[in-house]
KOLNU-247117 format. One record per residue (C-alpha): residue in one letter; x, y, z. Coordinates in steps of 0.5 Angstrom, whole numbers, m for minus. Layout:
! residues N
+----+-------+-------+-------+
: aa :    xx :    yy :    zz :
+----+-------+-------+-------+
:  A :     X :     Y :     Z :
...
+----+-------+-------+-------+
//
This chain:
! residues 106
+----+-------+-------+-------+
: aa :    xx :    yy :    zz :
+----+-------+-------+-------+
:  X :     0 :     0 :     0 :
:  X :     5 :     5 :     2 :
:  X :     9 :     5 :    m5 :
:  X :     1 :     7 :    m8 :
:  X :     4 :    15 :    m5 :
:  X :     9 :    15 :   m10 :
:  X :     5 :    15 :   m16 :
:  X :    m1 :    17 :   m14 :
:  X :     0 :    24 :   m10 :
:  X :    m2 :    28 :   m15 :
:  X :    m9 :    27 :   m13 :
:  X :    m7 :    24 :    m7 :
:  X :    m5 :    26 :     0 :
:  X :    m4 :    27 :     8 :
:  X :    m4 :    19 :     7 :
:  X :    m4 :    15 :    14 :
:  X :    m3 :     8 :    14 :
:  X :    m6 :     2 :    18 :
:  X :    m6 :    m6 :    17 :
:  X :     0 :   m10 :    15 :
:  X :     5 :    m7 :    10 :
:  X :     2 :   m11 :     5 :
:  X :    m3 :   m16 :     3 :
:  X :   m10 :   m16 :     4 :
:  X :   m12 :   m11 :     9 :
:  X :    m7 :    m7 :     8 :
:  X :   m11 :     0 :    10 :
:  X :    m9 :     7 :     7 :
:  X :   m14 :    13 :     9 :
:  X :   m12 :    18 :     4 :
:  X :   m14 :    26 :     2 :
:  X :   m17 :    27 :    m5 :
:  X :   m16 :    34 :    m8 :
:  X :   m21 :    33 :   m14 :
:  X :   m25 :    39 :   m17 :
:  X :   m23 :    44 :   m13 :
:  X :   m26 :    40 :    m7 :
:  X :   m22 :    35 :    m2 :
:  X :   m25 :    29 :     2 :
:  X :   m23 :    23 :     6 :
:  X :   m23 :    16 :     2 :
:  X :   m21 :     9 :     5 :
:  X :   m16 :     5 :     1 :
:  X :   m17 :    m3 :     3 :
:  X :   m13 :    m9 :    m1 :
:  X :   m19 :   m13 :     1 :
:  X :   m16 :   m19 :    m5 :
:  X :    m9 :   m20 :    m6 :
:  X :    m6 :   m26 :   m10 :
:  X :     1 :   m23 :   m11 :
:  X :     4 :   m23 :   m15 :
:  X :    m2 :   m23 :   m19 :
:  X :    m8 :   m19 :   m18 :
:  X :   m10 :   m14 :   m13 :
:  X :   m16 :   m13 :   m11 :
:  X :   m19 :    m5 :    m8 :
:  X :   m24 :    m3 :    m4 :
:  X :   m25 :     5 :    m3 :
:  X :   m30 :     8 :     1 :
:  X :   m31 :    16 :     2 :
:  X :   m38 :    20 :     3 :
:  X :   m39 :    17 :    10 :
:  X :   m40 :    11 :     7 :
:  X :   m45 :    13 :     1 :
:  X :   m39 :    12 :    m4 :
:  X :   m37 :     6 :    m6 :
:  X :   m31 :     4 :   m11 :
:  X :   m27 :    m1 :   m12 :
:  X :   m20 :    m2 :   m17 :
:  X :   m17 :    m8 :   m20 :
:  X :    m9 :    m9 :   m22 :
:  X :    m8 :   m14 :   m26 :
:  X :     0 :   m15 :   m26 :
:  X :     3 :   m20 :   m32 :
:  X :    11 :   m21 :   m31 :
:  X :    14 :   m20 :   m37 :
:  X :    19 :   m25 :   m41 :
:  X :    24 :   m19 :   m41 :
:  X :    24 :   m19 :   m34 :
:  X :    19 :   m12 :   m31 :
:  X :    12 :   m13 :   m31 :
:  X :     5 :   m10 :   m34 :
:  X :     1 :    m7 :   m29 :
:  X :    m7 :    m7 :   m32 :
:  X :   m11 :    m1 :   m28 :
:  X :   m12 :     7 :   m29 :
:  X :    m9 :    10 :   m34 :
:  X :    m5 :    16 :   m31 :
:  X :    m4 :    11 :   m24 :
:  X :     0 :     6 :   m28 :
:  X :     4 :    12 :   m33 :
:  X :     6 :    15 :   m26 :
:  X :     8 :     8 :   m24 :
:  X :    12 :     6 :   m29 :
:  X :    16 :    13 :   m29 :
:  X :    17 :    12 :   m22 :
:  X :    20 :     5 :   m22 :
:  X :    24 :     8 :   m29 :
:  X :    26 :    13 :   m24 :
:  X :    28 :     8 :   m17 :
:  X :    31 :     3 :   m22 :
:  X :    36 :     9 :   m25 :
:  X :    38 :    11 :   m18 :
:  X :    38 :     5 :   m16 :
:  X :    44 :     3 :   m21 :
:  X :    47 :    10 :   m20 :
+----+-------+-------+-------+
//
């Protein structure tokens, strides 16, 4: 869950974790900025089969909002993976990796 802040703080901010680090119940309650208002939503990974799908349940609104959001991630035979879910999401995530895997070889 916590890597989600890297690549999502675009929108996504004042993140406060809870649960385990990872996995199913993994909780992160996060402050979203969209249209000129902000609102609390809660993050929980409610289905996890790693290394292979992910699965979000997100709740804002006092409850009245309810989404939820799949990543569908498919290792590559040239090593990395591809990661199916939000378009701009995975755009960020994958100049982060690019990002962390140059400062890493650094």
């Amino acid at each position: 869950m916590a890597h989600h802040e890297r690549f999502t703080n675009h929108y996504l901010t004042d993140w406060r974790y809870s649960g385990p680090g990872r996995g199913t119940g993994s909780c992160a309650t996060v402050t979203v900025a969209l249209a000129g208002t902000k609102t609390d939503v809660t993050i929980e990974v409610v289905e996890a089969d790693a290394p292979r799908r992910i699965v979000e349940r997100n709740v804002s609104a006092a409850g009245r909002r309810l989404a939820r959001g799949t990543y569908t991630i498919e290792p590559l035979r040239t090593g990395g993976s591809h990661v199916s879910a939000n378009r701009t999401v995975m755009q960020r995530l994958a100049a982060e990796s690019a990002r962390h895997v140059s400062a890493a070889g650094s």
